[in-house]
C-alpha positions as CSV (number, residue, x, y, z in Angstrom):
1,X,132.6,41.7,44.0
2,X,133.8,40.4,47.7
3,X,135.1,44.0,47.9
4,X,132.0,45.6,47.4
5,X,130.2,43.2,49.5
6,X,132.6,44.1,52.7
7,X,132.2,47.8,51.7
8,X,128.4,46.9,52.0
9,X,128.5,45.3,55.3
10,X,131.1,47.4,57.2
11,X,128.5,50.4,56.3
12,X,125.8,48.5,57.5
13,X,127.4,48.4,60.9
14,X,128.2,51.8,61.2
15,X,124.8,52.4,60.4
16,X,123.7,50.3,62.9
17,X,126.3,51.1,65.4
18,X,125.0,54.8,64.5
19,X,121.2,54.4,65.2
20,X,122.4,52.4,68.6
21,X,124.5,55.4,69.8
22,X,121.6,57.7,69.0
23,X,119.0,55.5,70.9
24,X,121.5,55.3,74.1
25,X,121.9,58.8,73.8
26,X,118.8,59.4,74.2
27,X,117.8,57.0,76.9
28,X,120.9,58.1,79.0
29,X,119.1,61.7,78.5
30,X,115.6,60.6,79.2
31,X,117.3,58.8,82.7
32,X,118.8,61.7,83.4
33,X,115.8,63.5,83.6
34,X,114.1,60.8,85.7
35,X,116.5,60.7,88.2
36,X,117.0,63.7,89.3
37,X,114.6,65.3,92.2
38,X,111.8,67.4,91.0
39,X,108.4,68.4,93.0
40,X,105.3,66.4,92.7
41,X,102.2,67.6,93.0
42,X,98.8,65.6,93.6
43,X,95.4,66.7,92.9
44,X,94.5,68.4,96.5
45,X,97.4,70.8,95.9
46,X,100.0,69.0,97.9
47,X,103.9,68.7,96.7
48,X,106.4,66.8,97.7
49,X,110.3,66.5,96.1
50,X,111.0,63.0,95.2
51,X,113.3,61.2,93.0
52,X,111.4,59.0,89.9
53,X,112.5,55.5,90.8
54,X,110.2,53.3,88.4
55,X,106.6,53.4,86.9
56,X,105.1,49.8,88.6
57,X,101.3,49.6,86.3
58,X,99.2,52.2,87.8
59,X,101.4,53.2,90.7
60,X,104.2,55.1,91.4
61,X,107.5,54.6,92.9
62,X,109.2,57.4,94.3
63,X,112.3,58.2,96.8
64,X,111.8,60.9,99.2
65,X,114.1,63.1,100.9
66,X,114.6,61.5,103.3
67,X,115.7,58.1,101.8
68,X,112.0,56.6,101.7
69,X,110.4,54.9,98.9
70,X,106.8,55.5,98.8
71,X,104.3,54.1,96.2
72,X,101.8,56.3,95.0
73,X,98.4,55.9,92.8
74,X,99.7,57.3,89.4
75,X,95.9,58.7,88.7
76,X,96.3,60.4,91.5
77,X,99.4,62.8,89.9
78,X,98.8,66.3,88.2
79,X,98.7,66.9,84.2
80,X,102.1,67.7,84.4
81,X,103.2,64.8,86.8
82,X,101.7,62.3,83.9
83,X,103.4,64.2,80.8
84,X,106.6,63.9,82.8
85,X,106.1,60.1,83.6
86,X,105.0,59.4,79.7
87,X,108.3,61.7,78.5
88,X,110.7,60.3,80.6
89,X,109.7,57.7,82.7
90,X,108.6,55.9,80.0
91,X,105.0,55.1,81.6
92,X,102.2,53.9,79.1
93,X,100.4,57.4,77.6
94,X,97.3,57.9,79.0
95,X,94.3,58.7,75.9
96,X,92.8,62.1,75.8
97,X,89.6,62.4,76.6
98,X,88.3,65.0,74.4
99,X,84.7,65.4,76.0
100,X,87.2,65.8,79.4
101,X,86.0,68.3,82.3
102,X,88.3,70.9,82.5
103,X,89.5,71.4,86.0
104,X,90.3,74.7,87.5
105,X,93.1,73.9,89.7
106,X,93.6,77.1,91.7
107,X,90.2,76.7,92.5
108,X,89.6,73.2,93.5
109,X,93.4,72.5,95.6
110,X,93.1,72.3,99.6
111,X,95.0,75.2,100.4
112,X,97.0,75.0,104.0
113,X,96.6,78.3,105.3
114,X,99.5,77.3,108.0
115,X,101.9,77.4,105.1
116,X,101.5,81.3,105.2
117,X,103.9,82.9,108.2
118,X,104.0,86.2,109.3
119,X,107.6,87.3,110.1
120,X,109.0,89.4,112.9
121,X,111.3,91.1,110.5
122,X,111.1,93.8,108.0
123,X,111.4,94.6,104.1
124,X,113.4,97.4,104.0
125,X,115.0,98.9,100.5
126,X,118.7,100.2,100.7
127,X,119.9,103.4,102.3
128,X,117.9,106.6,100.9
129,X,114.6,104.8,100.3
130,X,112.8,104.7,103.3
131,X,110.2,102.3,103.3
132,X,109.5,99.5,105.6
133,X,107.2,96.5,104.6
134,X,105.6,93.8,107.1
135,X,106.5,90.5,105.4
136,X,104.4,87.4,104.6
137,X,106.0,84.4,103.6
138,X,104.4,81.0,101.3
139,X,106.6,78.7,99.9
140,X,106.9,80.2,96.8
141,X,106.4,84.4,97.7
142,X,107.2,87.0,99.7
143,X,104.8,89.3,99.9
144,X,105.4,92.7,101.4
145,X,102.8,94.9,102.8
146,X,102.3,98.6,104.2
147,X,99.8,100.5,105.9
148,X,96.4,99.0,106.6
149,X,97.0,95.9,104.4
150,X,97.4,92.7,105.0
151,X,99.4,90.1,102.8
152,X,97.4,86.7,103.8
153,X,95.2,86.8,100.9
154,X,97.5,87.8,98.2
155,X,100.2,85.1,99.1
156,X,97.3,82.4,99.1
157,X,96.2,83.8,95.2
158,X,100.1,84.0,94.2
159,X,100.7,79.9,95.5
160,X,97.0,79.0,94.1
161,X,98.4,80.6,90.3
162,X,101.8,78.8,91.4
163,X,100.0,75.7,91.9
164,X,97.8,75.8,88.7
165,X,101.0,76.7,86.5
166,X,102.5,73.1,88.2
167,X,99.7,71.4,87.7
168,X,99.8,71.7,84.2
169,X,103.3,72.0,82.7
170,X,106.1,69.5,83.8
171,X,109.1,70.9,85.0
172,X,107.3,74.3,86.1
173,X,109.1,73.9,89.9
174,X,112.1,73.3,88.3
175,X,112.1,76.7,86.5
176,X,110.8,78.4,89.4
177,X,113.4,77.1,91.4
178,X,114.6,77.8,95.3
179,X,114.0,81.8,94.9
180,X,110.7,83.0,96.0
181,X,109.3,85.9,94.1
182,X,108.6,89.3,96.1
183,X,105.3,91.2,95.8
184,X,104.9,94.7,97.0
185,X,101.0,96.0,98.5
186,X,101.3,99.4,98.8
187,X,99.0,100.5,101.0
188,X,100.1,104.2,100.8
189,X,100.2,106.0,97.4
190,X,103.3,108.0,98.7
191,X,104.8,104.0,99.5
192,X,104.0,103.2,95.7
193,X,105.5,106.1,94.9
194,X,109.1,105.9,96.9
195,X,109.1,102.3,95.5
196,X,108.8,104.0,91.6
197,X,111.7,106.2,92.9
198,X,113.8,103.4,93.6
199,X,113.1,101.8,90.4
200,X,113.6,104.7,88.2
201,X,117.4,105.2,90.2
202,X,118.2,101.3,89.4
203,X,117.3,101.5,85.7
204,X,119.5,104.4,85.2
205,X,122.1,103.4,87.3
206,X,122.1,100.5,84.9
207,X,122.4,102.5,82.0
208,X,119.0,102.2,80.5
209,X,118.3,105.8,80.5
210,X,115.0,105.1,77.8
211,X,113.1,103.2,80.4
212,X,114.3,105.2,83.4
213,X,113.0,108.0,81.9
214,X,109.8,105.8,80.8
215,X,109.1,104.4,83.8
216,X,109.3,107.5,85.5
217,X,106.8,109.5,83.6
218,X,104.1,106.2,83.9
219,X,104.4,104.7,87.6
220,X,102.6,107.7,88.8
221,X,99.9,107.0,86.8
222,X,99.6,102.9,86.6
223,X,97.8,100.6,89.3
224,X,100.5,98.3,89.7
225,X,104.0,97.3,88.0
226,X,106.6,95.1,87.4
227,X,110.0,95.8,88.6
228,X,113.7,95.0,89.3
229,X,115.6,94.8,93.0
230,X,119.2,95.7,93.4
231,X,121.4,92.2,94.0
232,X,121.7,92.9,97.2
233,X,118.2,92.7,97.9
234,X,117.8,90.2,96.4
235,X,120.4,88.4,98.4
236,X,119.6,89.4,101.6
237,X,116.0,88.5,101.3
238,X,116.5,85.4,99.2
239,X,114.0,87.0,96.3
240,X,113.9,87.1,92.4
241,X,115.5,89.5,90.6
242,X,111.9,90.5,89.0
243,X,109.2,91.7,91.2
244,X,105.8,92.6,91.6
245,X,104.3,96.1,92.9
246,X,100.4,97.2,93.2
247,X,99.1,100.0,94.3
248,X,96.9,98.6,97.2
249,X,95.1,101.7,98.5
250,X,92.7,102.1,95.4
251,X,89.2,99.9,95.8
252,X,88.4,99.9,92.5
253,X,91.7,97.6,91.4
254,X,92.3,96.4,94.3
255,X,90.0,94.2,96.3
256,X,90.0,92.6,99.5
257,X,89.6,88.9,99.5
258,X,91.8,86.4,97.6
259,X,90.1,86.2,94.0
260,X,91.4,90.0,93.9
261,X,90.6,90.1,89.8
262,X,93.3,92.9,88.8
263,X,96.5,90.9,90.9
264,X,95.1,87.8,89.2
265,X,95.5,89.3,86.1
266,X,99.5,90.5,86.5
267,X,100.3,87.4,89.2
268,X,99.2,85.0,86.6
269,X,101.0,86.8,83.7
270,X,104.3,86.4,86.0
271,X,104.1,82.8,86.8
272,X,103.1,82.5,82.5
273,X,106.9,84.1,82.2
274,X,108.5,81.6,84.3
275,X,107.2,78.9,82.7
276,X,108.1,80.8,79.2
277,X,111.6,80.8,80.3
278,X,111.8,83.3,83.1
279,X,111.3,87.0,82.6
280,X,112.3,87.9,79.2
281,X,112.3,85.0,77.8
282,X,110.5,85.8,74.6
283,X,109.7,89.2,75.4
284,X,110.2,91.3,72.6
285,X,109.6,88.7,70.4
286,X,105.8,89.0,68.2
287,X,103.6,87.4,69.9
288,X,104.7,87.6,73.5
289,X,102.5,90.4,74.7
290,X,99.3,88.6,72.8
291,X,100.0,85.4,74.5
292,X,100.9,86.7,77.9
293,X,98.1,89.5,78.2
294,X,95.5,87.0,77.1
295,X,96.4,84.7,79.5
296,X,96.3,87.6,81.8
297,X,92.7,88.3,81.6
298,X,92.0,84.7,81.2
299,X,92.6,83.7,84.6
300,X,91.6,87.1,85.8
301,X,88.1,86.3,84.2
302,X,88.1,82.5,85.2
303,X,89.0,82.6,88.9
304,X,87.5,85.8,89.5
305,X,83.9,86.2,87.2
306,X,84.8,89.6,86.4
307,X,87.5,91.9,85.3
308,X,88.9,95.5,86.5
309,X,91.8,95.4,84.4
310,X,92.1,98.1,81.9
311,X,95.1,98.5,79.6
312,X,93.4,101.3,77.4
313,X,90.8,104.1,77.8
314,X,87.2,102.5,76.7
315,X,85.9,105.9,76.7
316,X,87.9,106.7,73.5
317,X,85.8,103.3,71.8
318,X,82.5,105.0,72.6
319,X,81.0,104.1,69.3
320,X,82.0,100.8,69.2
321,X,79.7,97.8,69.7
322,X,82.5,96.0,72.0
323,X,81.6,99.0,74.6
324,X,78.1,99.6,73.5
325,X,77.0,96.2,74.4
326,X,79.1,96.4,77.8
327,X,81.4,93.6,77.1
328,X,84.6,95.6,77.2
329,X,83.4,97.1,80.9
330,X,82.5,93.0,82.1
331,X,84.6,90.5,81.8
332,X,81.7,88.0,82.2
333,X,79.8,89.6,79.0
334,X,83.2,88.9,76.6
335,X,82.6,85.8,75.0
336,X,79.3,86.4,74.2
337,X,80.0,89.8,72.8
338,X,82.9,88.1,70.8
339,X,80.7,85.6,69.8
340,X,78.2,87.6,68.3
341,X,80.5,90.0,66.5
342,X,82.6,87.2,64.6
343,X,79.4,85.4,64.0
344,X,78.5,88.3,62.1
345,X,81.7,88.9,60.6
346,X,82.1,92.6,62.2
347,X,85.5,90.8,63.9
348,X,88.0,88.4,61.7
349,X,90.0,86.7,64.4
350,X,93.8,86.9,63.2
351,X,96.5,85.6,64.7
352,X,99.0,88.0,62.4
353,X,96.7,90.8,63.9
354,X,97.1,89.4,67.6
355,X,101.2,89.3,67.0
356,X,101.5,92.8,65.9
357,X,100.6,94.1,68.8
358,X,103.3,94.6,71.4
359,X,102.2,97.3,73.7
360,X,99.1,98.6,75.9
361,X,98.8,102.0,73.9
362,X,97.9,99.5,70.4
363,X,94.7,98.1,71.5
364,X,91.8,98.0,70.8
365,X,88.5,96.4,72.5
366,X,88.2,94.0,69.5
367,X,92.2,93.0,70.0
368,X,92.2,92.9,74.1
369,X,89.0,90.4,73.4
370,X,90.5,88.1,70.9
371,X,93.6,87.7,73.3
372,X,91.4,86.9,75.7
373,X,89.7,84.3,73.3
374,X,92.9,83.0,71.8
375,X,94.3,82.3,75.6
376,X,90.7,80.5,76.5
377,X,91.4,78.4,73.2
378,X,94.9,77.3,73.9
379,X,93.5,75.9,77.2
380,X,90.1,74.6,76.7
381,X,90.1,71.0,76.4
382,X,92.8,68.3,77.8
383,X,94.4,67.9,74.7
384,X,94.8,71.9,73.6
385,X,96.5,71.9,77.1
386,X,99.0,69.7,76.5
387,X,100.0,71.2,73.1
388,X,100.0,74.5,74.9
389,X,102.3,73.2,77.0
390,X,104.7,71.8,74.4
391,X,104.0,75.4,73.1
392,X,105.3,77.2,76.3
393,X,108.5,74.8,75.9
394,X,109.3,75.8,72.8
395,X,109.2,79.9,74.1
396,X,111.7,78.7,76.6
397,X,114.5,76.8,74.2
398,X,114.4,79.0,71.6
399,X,113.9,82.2,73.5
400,X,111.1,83.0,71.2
401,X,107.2,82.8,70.0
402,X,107.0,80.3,67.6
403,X,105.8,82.0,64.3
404,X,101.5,81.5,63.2
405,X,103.1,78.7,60.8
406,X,104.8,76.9,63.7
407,X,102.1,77.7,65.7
408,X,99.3,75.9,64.4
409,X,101.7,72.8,64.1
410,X,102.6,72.2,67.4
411,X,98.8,72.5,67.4
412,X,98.0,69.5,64.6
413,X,97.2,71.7,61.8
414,X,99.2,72.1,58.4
415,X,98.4,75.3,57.5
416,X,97.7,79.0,59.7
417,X,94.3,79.1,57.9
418,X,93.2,75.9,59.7
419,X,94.1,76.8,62.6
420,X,92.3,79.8,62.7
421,X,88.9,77.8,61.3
422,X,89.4,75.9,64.6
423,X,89.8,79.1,66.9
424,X,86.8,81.2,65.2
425,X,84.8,77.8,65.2
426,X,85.4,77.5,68.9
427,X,84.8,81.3,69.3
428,X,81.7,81.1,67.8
429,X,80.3,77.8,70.0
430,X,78.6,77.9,73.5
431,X,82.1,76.5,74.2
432,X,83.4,80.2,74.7
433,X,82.2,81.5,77.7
């Protein structure tokens, strides 16, 4: 009897010793995480990089760079500042307002124009591609320009998207890292199409014939493209790996001013990846090119009131009421075309439908729209945000789009067909817009 007391006990205290370890564990992890530097950013669009050295109430105590503690009004921090503090610097959560405004960061930040530089230097590509670019420089981009085009505008949307991306997702900096992404404006169509050349050559010396040969038959014929620089590039200019190229010399996609709708649209798909997990992560993977395209022609739509991008022939949907009613030509008209349709049951929002699709040539009108509505969802009140968020963390750890199932809950719902009541309910409100 004693025995099997003893036996009792001494489990008992492993149990206990067991459940401390794991609690240590993952305090040790979560102080980790607080103390090591990350960027800041504040409402008006300023960042600073700062070590987390304690959450004092309602302020914020932080250690600069330069060995300085500063205290600063926690209210005062972005949505992804206050998910950090709550995560893992253990700061009281903050309730959810669900009636909350919805900000539009890009929009409403002070951008510092003296943060852009024009260098004295010049882009050049490796020997047998010649092609010079003059260089702009933010503190996140490099954007390189030819011809009559200027890069001032482009580099202020590019940090604006940067900025909104921060604002919402902790740890976004983090991912981004000390690299700054480069961005081609072409301002020549014989420029665009040296740069294709050299693309084409770095795919197939890298052995992926398929694409090589891909790529070479559609940059001719596309507005603007991602692509890949050679290491040494990449070195020598301090750049990403991935870049960005648009064909600057047409009107129709390619604006002048900074809310430029179609670089919205791929800029903003970009900074979506790196907060995904960097290029690739995910891609490939159902889902991916719904979530990413939508979100695409979400900020497109939101920052710009309008939308040039066009990732099929509407022409070839004459019939349908999509183009009929002139929502798949304006942007602005979407939601209201959506609405209508679904209201009448001529669309059935599916999320199975939306994660088939993996490429431009399998859209439709009706599936380009309910991306676009599905991506206006995800992020239309505080607290859809901040499960987007955890969303966009899972894409990273498990290099994948979690399945409808997992999906809807991360987003509080037990079943797929709940969470699509709630997405056709909000499509069908004043809500969508």
């Amino acid at each position: 009897m004693k025995f099997n007391k003893n036996i009792k006990l001494l489990s008992l205290r492993y149990s206990f010793l067991f459940l401390l370890h794991i609690f240590l564990s993952f305090s040790l992890l979560n102080l980790s995480h607080s103390a090591e530097p990350r960027t800041w950013t504040n409402l008006k669009g300023q960042n600073i990089k700062a070590q987390l050295i304690a959450v004092d109430g309602d302020y914020v105590i932080l250690r600069l760079q330069n060995g300085r503690d500063s205290r600063i009004l926690r209210k005062t921090l972005s949505i992804g500042d206050q998910k950090f503090l709550e995560e893992y610097g253990g700061a009281e959560k903050i309730p959810i307002d669900p009636k909350g405004k919805i900000t539009v960061p890009e929009k409403e930040m002070k951008f510092n124009s003296k943060t852009l530089i024009k260098r004295d230097d010049k882009f050049e590509l490796p020997d047998g591609y010649s092609l010079q670019f003059d260089i702009v420089e933010s503190e996140h981009f490099l954007i390189m320009s030819s011809g009559k085009v200027r890069g001032k505008d482009t580099a202020e949307l590019a940090e604006r998207l940067w900025y909104g991306m921060n604002f919402q997702h902790p740890g976004f900096a983090e991912k981004w890292g000390d690299e700054k992404k480069a961005i081609f404006l072409c301002g020549e169509k014989t420029d665009y199409d040296i740069l294709g050349k050299y693309y084409v050559d770095q795919l197939a010396n890298s052995g992926r014939a398929q694409e090589a040969s891909n790529s070479a038959r559609t940059w001719p014929m596309s507005s603007g493209a991602g692509l890949f620089l050679d290491n040494d590039t990449c070195d020598k200019y301090n750049v990403m790996n991935g870049a960005r190229a648009f064909r600057a010399d047409s009107k129709s996609n390619f604006q002048r001013g900074v809310w430029n709708p179609f670089p919205a649209h791929c800029i903003a798909q970009d900074v979506l990846s790196v907060q995904m997990g960097g290029a690739g992560g995910g891609a490939g993977s159902e889902g991916y090119y719904a979530i990413s395209t939508g979100h695409g022609y979400y900020k497109e739509i939101q920052l710009t009131d309008e939308t040039v991008t066009s990732l099929l022939d509407a022409n070839t949907y004459e019939s349908d009421e999509v183009v009929k009613s002139g929502g798949f030509d304006d942007g602005k008209k979407w939601a209201r075309t959506l609405r209508d349709l679904v209201k009448k049951e001529k669309v059935s929002p599916s999320l199975a439908a939306l994660y088939r699709v993996n490429r431009a040539s399998e859209l439709t009108p009706e599936l380009t729209v309910l991306m676009y509505g599905f991506a206006r969802y995800m992020q239309s009140t505080p607290d859809r945000i901040s499960k987007f968020s955890k969303v966009m963390e899972r894409v990273d750890t498990s290099r994948s789009i979690p399945v409808p199932l997992e999906m809807a809950k991360l987003f509080g719902f037990e079943t797929v067909q709940e969470f699509e009541t709630d997405w056709i309910n909000y499509l069908k409100s004043s809500a969508f817009k």
